[in-house]
C-alpha positions as CSV (number, residue, x, y, z in Angstrom):
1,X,0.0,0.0,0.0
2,X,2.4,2.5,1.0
3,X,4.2,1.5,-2.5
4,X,1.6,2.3,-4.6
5,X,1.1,5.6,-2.7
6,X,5.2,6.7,-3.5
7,X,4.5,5.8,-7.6
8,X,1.4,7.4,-7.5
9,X,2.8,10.6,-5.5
10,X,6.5,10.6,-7.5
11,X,6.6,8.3,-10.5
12,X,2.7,9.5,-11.7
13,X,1.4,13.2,-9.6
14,X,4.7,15.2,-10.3
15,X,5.5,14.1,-13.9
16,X,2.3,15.2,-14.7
17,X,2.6,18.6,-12.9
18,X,5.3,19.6,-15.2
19,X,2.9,19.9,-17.9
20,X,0.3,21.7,-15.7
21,X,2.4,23.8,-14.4
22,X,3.9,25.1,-17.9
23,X,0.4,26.0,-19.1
24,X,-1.4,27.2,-16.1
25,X,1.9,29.5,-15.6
26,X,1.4,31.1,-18.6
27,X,-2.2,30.7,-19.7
28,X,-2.0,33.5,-22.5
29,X,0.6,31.3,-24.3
30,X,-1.4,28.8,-24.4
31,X,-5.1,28.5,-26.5
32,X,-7.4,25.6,-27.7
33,X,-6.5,21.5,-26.6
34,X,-3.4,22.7,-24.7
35,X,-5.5,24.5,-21.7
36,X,-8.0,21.3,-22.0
37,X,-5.1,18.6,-21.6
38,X,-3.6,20.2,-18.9
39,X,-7.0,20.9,-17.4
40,X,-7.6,16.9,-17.3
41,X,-4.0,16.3,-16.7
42,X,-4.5,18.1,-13.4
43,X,-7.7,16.4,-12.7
44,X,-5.3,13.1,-12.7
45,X,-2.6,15.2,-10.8
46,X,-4.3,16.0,-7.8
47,X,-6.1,12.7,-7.7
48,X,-2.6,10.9,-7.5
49,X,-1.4,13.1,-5.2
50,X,-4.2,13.1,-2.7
51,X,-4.5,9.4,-2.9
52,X,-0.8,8.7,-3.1
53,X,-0.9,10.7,0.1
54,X,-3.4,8.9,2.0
55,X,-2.1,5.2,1.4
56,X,1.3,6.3,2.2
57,X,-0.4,7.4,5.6
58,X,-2.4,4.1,5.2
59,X,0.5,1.7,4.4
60,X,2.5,3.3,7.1
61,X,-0.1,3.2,10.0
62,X,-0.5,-0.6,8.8
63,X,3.2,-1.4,9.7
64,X,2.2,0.0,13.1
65,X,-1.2,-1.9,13.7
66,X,-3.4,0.6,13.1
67,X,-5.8,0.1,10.2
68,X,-7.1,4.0,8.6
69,X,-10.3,4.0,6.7
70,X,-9.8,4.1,2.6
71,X,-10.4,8.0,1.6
72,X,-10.2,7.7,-2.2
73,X,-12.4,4.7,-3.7
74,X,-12.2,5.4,-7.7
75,X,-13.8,8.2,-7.9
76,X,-13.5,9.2,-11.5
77,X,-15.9,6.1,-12.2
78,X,-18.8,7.9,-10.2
79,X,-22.2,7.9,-12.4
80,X,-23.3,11.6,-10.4
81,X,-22.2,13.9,-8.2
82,X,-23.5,13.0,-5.0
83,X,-21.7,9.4,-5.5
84,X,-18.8,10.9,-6.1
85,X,-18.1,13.3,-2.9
86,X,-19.1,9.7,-1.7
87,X,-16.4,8.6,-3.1
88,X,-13.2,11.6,-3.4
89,X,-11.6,12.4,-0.1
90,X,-14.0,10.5,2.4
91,X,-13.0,11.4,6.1
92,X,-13.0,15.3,4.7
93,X,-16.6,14.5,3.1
94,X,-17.8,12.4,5.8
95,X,-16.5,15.2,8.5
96,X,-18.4,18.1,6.5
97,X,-21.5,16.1,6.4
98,X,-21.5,14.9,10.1
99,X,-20.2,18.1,11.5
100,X,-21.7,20.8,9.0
101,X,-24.8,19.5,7.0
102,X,-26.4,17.3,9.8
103,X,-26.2,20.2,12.7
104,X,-27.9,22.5,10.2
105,X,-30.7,20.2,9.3
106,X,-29.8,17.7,7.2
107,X,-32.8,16.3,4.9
108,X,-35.1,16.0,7.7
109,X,-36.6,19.7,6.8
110,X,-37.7,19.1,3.3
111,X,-35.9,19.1,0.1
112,X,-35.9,23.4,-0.2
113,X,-34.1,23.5,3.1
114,X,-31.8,20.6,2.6
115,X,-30.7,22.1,-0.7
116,X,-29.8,25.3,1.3
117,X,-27.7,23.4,4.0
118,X,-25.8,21.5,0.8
119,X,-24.7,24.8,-0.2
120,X,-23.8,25.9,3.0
121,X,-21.7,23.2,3.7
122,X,-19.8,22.9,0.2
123,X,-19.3,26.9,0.3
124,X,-17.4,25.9,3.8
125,X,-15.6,23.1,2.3
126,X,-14.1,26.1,-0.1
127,X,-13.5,28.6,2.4
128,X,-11.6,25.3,4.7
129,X,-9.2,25.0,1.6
130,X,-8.7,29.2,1.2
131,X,-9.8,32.5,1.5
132,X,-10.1,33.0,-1.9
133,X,-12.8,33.7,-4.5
134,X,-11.5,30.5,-6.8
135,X,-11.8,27.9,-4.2
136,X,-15.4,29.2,-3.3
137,X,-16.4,29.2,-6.7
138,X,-15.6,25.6,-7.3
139,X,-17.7,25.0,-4.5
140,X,-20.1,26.4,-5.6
141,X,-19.8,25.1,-8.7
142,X,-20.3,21.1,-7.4
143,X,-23.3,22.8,-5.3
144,X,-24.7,23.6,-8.4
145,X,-23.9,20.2,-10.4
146,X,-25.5,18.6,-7.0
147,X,-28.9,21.0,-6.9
148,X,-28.9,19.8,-10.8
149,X,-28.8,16.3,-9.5
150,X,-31.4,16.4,-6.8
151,X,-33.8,18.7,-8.7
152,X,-33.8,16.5,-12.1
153,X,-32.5,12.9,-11.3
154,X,-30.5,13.0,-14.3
155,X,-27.7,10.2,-13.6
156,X,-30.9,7.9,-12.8
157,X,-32.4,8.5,-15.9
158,X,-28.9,8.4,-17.6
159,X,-28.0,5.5,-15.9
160,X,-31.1,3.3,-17.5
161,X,-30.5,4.1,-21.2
162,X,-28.4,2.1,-23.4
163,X,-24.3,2.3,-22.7
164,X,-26.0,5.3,-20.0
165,X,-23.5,4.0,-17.3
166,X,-20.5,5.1,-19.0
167,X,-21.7,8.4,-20.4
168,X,-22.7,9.2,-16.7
169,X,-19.3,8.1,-15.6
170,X,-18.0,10.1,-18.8
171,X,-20.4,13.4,-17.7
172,X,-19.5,13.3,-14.2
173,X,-15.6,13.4,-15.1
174,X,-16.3,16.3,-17.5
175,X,-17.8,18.7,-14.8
176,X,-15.1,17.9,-12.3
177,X,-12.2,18.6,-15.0
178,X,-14.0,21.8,-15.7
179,X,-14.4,22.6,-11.4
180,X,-11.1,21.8,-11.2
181,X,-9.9,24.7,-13.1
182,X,-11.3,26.9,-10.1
183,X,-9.3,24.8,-7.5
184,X,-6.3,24.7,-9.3
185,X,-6.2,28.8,-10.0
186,X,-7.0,29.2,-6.2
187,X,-3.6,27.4,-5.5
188,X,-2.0,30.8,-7.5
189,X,-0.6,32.5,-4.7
190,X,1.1,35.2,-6.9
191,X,-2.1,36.6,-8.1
192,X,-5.2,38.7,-5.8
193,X,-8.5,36.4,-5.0
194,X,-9.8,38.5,-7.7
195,X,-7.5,37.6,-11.0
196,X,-7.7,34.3,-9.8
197,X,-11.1,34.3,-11.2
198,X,-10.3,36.0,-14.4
199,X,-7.6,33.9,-14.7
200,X,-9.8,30.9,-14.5
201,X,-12.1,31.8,-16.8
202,X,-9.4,32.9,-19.3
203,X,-8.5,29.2,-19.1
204,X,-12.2,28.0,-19.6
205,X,-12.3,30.3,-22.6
206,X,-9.1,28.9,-23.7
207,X,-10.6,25.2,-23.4
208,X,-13.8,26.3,-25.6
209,X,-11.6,27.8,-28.4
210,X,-12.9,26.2,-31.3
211,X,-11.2,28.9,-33.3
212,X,-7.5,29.3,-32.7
213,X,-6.7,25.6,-31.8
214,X,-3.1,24.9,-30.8
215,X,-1.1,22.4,-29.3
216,X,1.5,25.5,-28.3
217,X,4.0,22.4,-28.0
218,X,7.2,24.8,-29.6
219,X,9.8,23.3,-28.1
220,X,11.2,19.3,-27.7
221,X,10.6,19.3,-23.9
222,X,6.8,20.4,-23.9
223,X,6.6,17.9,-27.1
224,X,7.8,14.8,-25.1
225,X,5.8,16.0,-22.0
226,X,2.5,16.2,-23.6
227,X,2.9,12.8,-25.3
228,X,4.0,11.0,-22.0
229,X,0.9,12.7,-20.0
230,X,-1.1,11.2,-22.9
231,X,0.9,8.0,-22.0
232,X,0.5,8.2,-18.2
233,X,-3.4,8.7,-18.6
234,X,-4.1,5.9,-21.0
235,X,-2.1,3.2,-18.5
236,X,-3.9,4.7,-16.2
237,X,-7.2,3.6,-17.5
238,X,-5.9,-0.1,-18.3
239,X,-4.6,0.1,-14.7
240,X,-8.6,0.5,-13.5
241,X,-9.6,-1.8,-15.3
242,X,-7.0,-4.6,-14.0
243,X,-7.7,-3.4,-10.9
244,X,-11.1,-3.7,-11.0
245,X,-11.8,-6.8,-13.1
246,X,-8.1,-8.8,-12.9
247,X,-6.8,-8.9,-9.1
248,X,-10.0,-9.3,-7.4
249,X,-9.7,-13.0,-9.4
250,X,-6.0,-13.4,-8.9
251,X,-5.8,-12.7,-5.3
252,X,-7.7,-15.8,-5.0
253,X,-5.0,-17.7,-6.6
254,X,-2.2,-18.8,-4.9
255,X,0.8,-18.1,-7.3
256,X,-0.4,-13.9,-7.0
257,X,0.6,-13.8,-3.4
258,X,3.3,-15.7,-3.7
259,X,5.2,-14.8,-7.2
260,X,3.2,-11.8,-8.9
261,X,2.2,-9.5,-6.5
262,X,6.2,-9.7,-4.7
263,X,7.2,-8.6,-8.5
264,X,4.5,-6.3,-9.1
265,X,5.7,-4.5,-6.0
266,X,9.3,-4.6,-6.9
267,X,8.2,-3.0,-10.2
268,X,6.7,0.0,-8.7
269,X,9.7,0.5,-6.5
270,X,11.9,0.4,-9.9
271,X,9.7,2.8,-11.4
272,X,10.2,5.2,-8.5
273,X,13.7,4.9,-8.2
274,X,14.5,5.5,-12.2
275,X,11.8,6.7,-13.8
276,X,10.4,9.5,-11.1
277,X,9.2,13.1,-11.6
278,X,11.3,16.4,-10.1
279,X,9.7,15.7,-7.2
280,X,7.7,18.5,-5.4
281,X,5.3,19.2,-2.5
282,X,2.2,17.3,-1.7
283,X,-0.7,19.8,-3.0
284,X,-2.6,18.9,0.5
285,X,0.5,20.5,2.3
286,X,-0.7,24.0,1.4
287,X,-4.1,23.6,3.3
């Protein structure tokens, strides 16, 4: 466990940073698919890095007998919203709703009220992570994708038509990416609460040029690093799926525990020793 956390964190979170942090740094430079990549590059970033995080804490508590709950349980393949802050960061989620939403009311006062106390609560989870404009407006922008989803039932209805599954999981990841932008321009500590906000929406205007599309990959380094995030994304997704659908039936075998799983984790270790990003901060460190 604690493994997997260091590739996630080193060999996967701060490779990937050196693309977002190229085009976030200099968003003017950049117009079209290059804004969007590093837009759902980021997404993956922080998701490494907040789950590398946590089973490093996990793995290490293990050694010492003490068994911490899981906090991040795939939650890119959430089919709505609601399942998916059931899903990202679960003792922070679980805290908010037992300490925050429940004292105000919960659902126990009708749906108008519990709406109200849903906003509440995810405007406090922004103003928890900073006092900045960015980081309540990507709160507010999930409270808004949630009051969508309680109002219309949409990932129910989505969820029953043909191949509907995956376009829920597929429209869920889609309005994270584009909250993400908020959360990621509120991290800009060189720039008031207020450009923070223009800056994100310069990006989001960026993303929806249709117009001027370009890669704005000039150089041999930016080249290389937008074809290995491309890289790092799709073994990513052939890494759920094993994951999902391959060890569950291994693990019952025999020769996984004792052969594969020793080189798997031997691999990884490899990986981190040679193949590792700059290395940088844990994004959870700054809150």
């Amino acid at each position: 466990m604690f493994v997997v956390g260091l590739f996630k964190k080193i060999a996967l979170a701060d490779f990937l940073a050196l693309y977002v942090n190229k085009v976030y740094g200099e968003p003017s430079q950049f117009q079209g698919l290059a804004p969007l990549l590093a837009t759902y590059a980021f997404a993956w970033q922080i998701y490494f890095d907040f789950s590398g995080y946590t089973d490093m804490a996990r793995g290490a508590a293990r050694m010492m007998g003490f068994n911490l709950m899981l906090n991040f349980n795939n939650p890119y393949l959430s089919t709505g919203l609601g399942e998916f802050w059931g899903r990202w960061h679960i003792s922070l989620s679980t805290w908010f709703r037992d300490y925050v939403y429940i004292p105000l009311g919960g659902s126990r006062r009708g749906v108008g009220k519990a709406l109200g106390y849903m906003w509440i609560t995810m405007l406090v989870s922004g103003l928890w992570h900073g006092a900045a404009w960015a980081f309540i407006a990507w709160a507010g922008l999930h409270a808004f994708y949630l009051t969508l989803e309680r109002i219309t039932g949409w990932p129910e209805k989505l969820r029953g038509a043909p191949w509907g599954r995956h376009l829920a999981v597929l429209a869920v990841f889609l309005l994270t990416v584009m909250a993400w932008v908020f959360f990621r321009v509120g991290s800009c500590g060189h720039l008031s609460a207020t450009e923070q906000i223009v800056y994100a929406f310069k990006i989001l205007g960026s993303m929806f040029d249709v117009i001027h599309i370009n890669w704005a990959l000039a150089d041999k380094h930016m080249s290389s690093n937008a074809i290995n995030v491309l890289l790092i994304i799709v073994v990513r997704q052939l890494y759920f799926h094993f994951r999902i659908h391959e060890i569950p039936r291994l693990k019952e075998q025999t020769v996984w525990r004792t052969r594969l799983e020793p080189v798997g984790i031997a691999v990884l270790i490899l990986v981190c020793v040679y193949m590792r990003g700059p290395g940088s901060a844990f994004i959870y460190f700054q809150f």
